[in-house]
C-alpha positions as CSV (number, residue, x, y, z in Angstrom):
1,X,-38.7,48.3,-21.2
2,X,-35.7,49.5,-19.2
3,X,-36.6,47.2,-16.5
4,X,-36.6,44.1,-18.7
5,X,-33.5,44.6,-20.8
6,X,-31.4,45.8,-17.3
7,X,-32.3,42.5,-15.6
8,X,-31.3,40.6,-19.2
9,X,-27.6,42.7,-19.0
10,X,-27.3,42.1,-15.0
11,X,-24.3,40.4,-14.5
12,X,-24.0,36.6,-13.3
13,X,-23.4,36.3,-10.0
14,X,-19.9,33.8,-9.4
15,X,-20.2,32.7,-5.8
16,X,-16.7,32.7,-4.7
17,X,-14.9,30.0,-2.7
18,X,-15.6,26.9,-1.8
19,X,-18.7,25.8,0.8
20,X,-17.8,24.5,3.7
21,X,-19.1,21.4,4.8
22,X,-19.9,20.6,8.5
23,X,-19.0,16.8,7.9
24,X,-20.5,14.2,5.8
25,X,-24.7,14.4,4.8
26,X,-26.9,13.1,6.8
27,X,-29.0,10.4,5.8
28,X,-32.6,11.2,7.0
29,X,-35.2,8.7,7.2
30,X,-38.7,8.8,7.9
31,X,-39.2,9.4,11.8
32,X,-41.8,6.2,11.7
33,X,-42.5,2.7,10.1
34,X,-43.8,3.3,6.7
35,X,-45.1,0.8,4.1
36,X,-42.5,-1.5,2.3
37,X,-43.0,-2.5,-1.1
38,X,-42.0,-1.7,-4.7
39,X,-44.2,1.4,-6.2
40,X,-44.9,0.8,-9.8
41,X,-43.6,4.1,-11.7
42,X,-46.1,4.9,-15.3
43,X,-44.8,4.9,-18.0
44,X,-45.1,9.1,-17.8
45,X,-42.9,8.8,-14.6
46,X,-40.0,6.9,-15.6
47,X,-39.7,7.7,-19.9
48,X,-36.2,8.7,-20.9
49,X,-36.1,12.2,-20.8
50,X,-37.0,12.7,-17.6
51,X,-34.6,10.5,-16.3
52,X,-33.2,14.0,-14.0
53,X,-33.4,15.9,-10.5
54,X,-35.3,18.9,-10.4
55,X,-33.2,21.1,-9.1
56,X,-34.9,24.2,-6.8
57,X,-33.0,27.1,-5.0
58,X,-34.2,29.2,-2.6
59,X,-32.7,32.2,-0.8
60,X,-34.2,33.6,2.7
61,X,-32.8,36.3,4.5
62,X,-31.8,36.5,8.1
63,X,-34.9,37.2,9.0
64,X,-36.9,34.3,7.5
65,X,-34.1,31.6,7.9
66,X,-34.6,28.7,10.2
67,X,-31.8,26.4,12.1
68,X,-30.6,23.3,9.8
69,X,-31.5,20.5,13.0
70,X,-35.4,22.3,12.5
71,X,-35.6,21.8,8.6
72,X,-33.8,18.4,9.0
73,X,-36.7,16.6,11.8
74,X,-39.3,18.5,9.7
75,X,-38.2,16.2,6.6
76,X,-38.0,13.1,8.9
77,X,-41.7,13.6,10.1
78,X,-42.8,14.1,6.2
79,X,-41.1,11.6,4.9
80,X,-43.6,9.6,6.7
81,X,-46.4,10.2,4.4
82,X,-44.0,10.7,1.0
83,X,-41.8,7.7,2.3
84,X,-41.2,6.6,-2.0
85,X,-39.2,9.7,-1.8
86,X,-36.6,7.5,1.0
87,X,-36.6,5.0,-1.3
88,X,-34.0,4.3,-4.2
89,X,-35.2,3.7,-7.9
90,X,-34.3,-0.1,-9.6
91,X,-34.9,-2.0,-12.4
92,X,-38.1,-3.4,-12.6
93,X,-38.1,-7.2,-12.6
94,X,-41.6,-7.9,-13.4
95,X,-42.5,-5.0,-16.2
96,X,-40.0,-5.6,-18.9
97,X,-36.8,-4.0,-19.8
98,X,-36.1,-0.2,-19.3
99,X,-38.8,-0.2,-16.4
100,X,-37.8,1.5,-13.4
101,X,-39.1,0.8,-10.0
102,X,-39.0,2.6,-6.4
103,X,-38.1,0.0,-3.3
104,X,-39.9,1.8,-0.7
105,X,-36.9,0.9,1.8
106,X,-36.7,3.5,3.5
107,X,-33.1,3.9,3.0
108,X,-33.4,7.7,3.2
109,X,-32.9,11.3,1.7
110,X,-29.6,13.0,1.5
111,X,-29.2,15.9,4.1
112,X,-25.9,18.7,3.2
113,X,-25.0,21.4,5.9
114,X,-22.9,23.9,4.4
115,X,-21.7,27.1,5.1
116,X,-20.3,30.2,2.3
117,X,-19.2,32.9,5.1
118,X,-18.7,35.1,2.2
119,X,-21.9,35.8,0.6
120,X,-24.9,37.5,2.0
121,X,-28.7,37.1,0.8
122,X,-28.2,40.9,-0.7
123,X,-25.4,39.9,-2.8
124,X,-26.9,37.0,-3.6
125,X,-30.6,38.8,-4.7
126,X,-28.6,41.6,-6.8
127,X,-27.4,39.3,-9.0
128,X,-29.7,36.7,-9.1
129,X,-31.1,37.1,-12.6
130,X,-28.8,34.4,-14.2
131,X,-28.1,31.7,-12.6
132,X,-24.3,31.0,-12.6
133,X,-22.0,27.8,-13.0
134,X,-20.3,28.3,-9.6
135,X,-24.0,27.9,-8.2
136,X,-23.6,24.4,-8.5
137,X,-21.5,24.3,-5.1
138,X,-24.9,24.9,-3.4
139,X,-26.1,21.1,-3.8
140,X,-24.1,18.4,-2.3
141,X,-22.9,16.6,-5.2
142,X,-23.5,12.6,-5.1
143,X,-20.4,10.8,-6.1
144,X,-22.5,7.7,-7.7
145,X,-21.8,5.6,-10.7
146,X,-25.5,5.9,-12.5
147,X,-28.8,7.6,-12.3
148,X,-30.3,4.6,-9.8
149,X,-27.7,5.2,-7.5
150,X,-28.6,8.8,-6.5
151,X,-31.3,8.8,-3.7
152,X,-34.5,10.5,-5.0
153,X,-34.2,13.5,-2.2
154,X,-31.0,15.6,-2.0
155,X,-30.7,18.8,0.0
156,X,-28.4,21.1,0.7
157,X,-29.0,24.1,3.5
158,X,-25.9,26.7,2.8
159,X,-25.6,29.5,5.8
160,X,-24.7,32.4,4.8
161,X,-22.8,35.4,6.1
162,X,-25.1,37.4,6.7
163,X,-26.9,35.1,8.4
164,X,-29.4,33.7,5.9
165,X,-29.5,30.6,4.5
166,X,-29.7,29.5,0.7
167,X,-32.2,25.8,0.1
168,X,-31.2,23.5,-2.5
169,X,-33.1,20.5,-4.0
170,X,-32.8,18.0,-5.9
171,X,-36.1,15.6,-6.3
172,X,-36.0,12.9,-8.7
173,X,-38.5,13.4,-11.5
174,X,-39.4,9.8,-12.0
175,X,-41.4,10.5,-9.0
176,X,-43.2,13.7,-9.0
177,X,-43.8,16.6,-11.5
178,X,-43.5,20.3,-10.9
179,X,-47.2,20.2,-9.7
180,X,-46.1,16.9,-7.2
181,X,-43.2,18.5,-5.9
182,X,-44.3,21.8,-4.8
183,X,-47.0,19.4,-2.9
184,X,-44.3,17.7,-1.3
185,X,-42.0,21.4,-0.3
186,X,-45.1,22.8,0.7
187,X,-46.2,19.7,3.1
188,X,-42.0,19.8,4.4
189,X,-42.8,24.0,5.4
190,X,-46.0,23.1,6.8
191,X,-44.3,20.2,9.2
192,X,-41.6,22.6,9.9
193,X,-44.4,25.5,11.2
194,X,-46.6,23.1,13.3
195,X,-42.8,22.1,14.9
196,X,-42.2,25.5,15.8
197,X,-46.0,26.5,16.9
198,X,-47.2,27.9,13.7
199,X,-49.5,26.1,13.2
200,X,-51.6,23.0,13.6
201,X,-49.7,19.5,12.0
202,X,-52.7,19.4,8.9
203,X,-53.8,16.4,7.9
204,X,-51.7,16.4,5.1
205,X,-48.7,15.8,7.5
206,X,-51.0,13.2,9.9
207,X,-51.9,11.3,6.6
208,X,-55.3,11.7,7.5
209,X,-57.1,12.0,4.6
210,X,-60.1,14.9,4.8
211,X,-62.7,15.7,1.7
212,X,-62.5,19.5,2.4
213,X,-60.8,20.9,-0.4
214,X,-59.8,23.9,1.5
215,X,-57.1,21.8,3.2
216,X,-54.4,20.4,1.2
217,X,-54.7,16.6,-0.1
218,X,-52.3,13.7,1.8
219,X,-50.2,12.5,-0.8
220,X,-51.7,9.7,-3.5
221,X,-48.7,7.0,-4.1
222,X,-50.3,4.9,-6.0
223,X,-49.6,5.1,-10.4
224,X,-51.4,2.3,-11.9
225,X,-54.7,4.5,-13.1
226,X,-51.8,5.7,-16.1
227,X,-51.1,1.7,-16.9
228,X,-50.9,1.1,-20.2
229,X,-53.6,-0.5,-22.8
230,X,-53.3,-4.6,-23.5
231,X,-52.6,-4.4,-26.4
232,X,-51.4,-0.9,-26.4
233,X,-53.3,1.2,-28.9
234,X,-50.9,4.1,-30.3
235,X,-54.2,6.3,-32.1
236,X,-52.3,9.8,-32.5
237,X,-48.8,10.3,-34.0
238,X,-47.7,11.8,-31.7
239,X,-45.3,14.7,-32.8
240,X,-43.7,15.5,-29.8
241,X,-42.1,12.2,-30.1
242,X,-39.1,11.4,-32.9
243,X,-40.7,9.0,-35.3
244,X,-39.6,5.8,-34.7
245,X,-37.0,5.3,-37.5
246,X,-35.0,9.0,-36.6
247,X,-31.6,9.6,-36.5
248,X,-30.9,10.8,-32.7
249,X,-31.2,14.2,-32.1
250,X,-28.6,16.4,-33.6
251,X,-26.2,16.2,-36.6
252,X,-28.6,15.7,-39.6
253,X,-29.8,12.1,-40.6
254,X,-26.4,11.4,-41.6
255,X,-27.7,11.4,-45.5
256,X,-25.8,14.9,-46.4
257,X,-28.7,17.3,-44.5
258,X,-27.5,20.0,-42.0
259,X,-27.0,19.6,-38.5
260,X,-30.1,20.6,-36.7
261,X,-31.0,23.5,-34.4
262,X,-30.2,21.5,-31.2
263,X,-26.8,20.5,-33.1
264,X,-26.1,24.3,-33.2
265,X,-26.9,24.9,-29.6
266,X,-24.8,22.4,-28.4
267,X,-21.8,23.1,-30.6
268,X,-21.2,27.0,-29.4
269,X,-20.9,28.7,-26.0
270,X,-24.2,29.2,-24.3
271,X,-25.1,32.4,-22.4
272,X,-28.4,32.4,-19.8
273,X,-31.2,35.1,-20.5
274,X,-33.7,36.5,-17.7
275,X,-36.0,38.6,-18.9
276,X,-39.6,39.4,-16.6
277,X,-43.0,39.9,-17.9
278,X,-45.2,41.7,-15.5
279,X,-49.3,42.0,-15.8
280,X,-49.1,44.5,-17.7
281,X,-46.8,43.4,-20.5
282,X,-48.6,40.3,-20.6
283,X,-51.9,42.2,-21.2
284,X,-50.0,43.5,-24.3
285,X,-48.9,40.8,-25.9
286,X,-52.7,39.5,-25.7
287,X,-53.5,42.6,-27.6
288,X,-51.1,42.0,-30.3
289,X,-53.5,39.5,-32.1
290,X,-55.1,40.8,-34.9
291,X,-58.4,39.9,-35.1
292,X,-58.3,39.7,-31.7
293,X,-58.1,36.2,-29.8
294,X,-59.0,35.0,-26.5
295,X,-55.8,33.2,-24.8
296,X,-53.9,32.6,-21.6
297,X,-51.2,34.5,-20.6
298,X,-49.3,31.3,-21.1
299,X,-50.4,31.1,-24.6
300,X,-49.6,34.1,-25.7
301,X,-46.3,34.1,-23.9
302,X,-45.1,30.8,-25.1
303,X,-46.1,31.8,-28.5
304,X,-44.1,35.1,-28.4
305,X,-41.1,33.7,-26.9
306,X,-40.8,30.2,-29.3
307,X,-40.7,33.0,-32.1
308,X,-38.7,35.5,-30.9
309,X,-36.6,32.2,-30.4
310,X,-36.6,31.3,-33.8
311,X,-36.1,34.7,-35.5
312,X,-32.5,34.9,-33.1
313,X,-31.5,31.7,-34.3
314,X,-32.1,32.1,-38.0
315,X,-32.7,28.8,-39.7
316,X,-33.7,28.1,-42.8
317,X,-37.5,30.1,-43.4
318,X,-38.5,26.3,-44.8
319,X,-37.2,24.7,-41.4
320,X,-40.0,22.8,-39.7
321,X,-39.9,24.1,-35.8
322,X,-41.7,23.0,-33.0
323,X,-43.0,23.9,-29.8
324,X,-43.3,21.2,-26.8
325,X,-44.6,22.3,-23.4
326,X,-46.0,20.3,-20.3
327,X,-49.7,20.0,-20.3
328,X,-51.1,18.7,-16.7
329,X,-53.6,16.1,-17.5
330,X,-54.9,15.3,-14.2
331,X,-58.4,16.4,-15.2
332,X,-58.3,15.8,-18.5
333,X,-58.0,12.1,-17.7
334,X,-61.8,9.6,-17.6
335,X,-61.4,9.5,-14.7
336,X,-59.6,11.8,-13.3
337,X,-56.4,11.7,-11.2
338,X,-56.9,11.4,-7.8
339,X,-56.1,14.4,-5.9
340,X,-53.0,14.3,-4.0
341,X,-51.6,12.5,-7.3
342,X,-48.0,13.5,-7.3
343,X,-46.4,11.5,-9.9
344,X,-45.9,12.7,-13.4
345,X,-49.4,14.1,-14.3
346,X,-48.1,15.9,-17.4
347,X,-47.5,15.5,-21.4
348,X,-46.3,16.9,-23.9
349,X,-48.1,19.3,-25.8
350,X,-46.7,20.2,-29.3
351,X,-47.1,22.6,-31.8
352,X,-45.4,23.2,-35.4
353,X,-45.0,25.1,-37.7
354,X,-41.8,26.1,-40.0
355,X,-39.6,29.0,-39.5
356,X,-41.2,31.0,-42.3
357,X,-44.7,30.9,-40.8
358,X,-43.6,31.5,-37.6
359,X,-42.5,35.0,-38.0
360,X,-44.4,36.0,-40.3
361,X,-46.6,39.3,-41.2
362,X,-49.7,37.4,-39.1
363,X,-47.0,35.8,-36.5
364,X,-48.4,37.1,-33.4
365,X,-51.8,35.2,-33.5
366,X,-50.9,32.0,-35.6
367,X,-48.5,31.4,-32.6
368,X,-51.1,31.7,-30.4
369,X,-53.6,29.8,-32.4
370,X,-50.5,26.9,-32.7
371,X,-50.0,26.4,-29.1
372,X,-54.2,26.6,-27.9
373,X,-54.6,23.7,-30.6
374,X,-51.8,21.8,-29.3
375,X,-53.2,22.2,-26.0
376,X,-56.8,21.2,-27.2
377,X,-55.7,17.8,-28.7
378,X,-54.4,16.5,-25.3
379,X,-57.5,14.7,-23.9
380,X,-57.9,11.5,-21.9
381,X,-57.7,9.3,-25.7
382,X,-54.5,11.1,-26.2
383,X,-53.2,10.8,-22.8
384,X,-53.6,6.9,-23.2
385,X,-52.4,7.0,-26.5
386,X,-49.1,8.3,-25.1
387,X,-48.8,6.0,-22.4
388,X,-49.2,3.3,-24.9
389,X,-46.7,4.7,-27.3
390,X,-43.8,4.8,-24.3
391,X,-45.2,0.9,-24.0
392,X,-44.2,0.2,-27.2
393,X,-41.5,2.3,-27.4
394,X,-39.9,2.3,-23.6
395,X,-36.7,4.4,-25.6
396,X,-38.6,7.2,-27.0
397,X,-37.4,10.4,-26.5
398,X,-38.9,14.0,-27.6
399,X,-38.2,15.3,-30.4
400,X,-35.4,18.5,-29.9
401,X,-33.6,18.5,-32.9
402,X,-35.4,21.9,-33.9
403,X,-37.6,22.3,-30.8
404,X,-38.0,24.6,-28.2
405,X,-39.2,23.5,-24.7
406,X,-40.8,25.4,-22.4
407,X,-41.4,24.6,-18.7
408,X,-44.0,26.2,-16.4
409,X,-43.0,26.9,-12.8
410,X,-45.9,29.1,-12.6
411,X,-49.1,28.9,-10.8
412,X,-47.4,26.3,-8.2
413,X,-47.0,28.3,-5.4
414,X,-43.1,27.2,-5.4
415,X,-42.3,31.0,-4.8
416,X,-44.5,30.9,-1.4
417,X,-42.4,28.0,0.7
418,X,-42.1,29.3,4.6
419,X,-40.9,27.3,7.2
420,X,-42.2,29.2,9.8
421,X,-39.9,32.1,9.6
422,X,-40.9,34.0,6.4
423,X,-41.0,33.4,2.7
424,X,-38.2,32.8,0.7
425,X,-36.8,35.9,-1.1
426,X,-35.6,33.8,-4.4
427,X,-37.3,31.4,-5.8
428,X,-35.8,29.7,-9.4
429,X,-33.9,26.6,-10.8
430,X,-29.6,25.9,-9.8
431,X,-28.9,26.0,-13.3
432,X,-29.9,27.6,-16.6
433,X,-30.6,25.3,-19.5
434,X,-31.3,25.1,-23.1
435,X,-34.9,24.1,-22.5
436,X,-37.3,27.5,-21.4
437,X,-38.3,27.8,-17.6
438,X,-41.1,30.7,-16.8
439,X,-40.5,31.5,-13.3
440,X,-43.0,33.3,-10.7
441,X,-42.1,36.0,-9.3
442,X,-41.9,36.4,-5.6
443,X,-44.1,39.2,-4.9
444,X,-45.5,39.6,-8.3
445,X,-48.4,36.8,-8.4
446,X,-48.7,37.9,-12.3
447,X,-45.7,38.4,-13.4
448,X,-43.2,35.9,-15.2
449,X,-39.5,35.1,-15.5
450,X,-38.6,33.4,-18.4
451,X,-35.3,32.1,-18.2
452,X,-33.4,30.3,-21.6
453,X,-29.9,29.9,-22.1
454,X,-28.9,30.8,-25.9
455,X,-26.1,30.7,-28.2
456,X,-23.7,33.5,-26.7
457,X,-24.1,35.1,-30.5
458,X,-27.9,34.9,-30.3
459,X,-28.6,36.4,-27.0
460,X,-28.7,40.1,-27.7
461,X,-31.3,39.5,-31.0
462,X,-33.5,37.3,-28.4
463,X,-33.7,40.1,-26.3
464,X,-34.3,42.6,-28.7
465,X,-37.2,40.4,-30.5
466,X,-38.9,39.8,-26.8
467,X,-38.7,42.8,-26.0
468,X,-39.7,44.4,-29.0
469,X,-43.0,44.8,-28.1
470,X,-42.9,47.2,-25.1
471,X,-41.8,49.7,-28.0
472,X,-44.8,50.8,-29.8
473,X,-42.8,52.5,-32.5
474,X,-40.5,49.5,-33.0
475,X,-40.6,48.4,-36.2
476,X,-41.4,44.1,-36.9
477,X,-37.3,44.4,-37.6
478,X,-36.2,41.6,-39.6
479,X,-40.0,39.6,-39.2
480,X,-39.8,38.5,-43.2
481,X,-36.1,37.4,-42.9
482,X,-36.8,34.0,-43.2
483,X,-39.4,34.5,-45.6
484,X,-36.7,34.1,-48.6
């Protein structure tokens, strides 16, 4: 347990200084002539919410850090195949309004040398737990007047003093998903190996497509097996969704009720949490069901965390809660997604219960049981029932008033990018959020980060309630609380 909590009380890291630009970012465009024409975006790629960069960052040490001009003609050569990514985003003119398209203009990504003389890679790696607003100065920021007018690709390679380097990110997610865009980092490290000899240029990089499923797929472009019905048929209800006559997300309804959870979040200082699970913590928590139950490490960590959550927040025991989490539906799909699919492949899974349930005498397993059976329900009908609620609906937005959402960087093989020198020693997100990211761990293929920033207030009593566990004395402190 002393592990956990020290890595929860690490302090934040402040990079000091400013970063030192070189000049102006490059624009990099694809080395040859690739396809022009507008891609149609589902209506999974381009719904409201995820109208947002994914934003990576990755550390490597001296030893596995590579010249700028290497990582910069690598991206050229890939941008090739995953030329969209070169393109900008507009407004459809064809699909109705809210649609967004991608010109395939080749107009490039956004390339940022900096440099932070300052910081090393150790300084960096001690105090890497919470990300840090100051981290921000690691991605070239894009001085643009909306959301279209930010090109889909930003990076930003940062030397460092000690002579590593720090990779920043920032890939549009309109056009791929977590599972799409470690495709797309790991195609850019393999480009960069086969430059410096490490390696054959796969056929991934050629865009030559090959049926061995040993070697990875060449990128699918194409969106249109996730078009919606005519006439869309909305068959589910959808909870993960706000119902169709909801107030916005936040203060209440407006007829007298209190502000929600999300209200609450917003209205007080936030502070971010890291805490890391390994194998054998995870085992435990699988252990804590009684009767036992099979699940997924995911299952039973999701569940633990969304009520160790709740029991920090304290809402009303009577407080309907909910859980939403990204379910990939590439197989679950008749028929299935082709592979190489790098758009958004994912819904929203949701499960709910109220506070009072929640945490419980029986918690431990009706979590569990919550999220499996939220996961269950997503099949291909539901998939297309989605898609044909965000026709109908192009505004919808999840439901967050009293929701927690959980994002799975897991079991991508983010953590493993090399570009021909070594593997990255950091792997996580620039910032920490409100929504929950489980993180790999680099060197630890079972272990998981789970990363969540809370009410400043809250953040000791989240700790204490997920880590709770590793204490087999510890009493269930506080578990009927909201049982009044």
């Amino acid at each position: 347990m002393e592990k956990e909590a020290a890595a929860a009380a690490a302090p934040e890291l402040e990079i000091p200084g400013e970063c030192q630009y070189s000049g102006e970012p490059a624009v990099v465009r694809p080395s040859q002539p690739t396809p022009r024409h507008m891609l149609y975006l589902s209506n999974l790629d381009d719904q409201r919410f995820l109208r947002f960069s994914i934003k990576y960052l990755y550390v490597f040490p001296a030893a596995a850090a590579v010249p700028a001009a290497a990582l910069r003609a690598a991206l050229a050569r890939v941008l090739v195949d995953y030329y969209p990514l070169a393109g900008r985003l507009r407004p459809s003119v064809d699909d109705g309004e809210g649609k967004l398209v991608v010109d395939c203009n080749a107009e490039g990504a956004l390339f940022a040398e900096g440099c932070l003389p300052g910081l090393t890679a150790a300084e960096f790696l001690r105090g890497r737990a919470r990300p840090h607003k100051s981290w921000r100065k690691l991605l070239y920021r894009v001085d643009a007047q909306s959301f279209l007018a930010v090109p889909p690709l930003v990076v930003q390679v940062t030397r460092l003093g000690c002579g590593g380097m720090v990779l920043c990110t920032a890939i549009n997610h309109c056009l791929c998903d977590g599972i799409g865009t470690a495709q797309f980092l790991h195609a850019w490290a393999r480009a960069a190996r086969a430059a410096a000899g490490h390696g054959a240029h796969d056929s991934a990089v050629n865009g030559v497509a090959d049926d061995d499923p040993a070697l990875p797929p060449p990128p699918f472009h194409d969106r249109r097996a996730l078009r919606p019905r005519c006439p869309p048929r909305v068959a589910f209800t959808h909870p993960e969704y706000n119902a169709a006559s909801a107030a916005a997300n936040g203060n209440g309804n407006g007829c007298g009720e209190p502000p929600s959870l999300l209200a609450r979040l917003l209205g007080q200082p936030l502070t971010p949490v890291s805490l890391t699970f390994t194998a054998a913590h995870l085992l435990r928590l699988k252990r804590q069901c009684s009767p036992p139950l099979k699940c997924t490490s995911f299952e039973a960590l999701a569940a633990h965390v969304w009520r160790a959550w709740v029991r920090a927040l304290d809402p009303p025991g009577s407080l309907p809660v909910k859980l939403l989490f990204s379910v990939n539906v590439r197989r679950r799909v008749k028929p299935e997604l082709p592979r190489g699919f790098y758009g958004n492949g994912f819904v929203l899974g949701c499960a709910e219960s109220t506070a009072a349930q929640l945490v419980g005498a029986a918690a431990a397993r009706h979590g569990v049981r919550l999220v499996q059976e939220a996961k269950e329900c997503v099949d291909g009908d539901y998939v297309r029932s989605m898609v044909d609620l965000l026709e109908e609906r192009r505004g919808a937005r999840p439901d967050l008033a009293s929701s927690l959402v959980i994002s799975a960087w897991t079991r991508l093989g983010l953590e493993d990018l090399d570009f021909g020198a070594g593997a990255a020693a950091h792997m996580g997100p620039l910032t920490s959020e409100i929504y929950c990211v489980f993180l790999p761990v680099v060197g630890d293929r079972h272990g998981v980060t789970v990363l969540v920033s809370v009410p400043q207030a809250a953040a000791d009593r989240f700790q204490r309630y997920c880590l709770g566990f590793l204490n087999d004395a510890a009493a269930d402190v506080d578990a009927t609380k909201l049982m009044k």
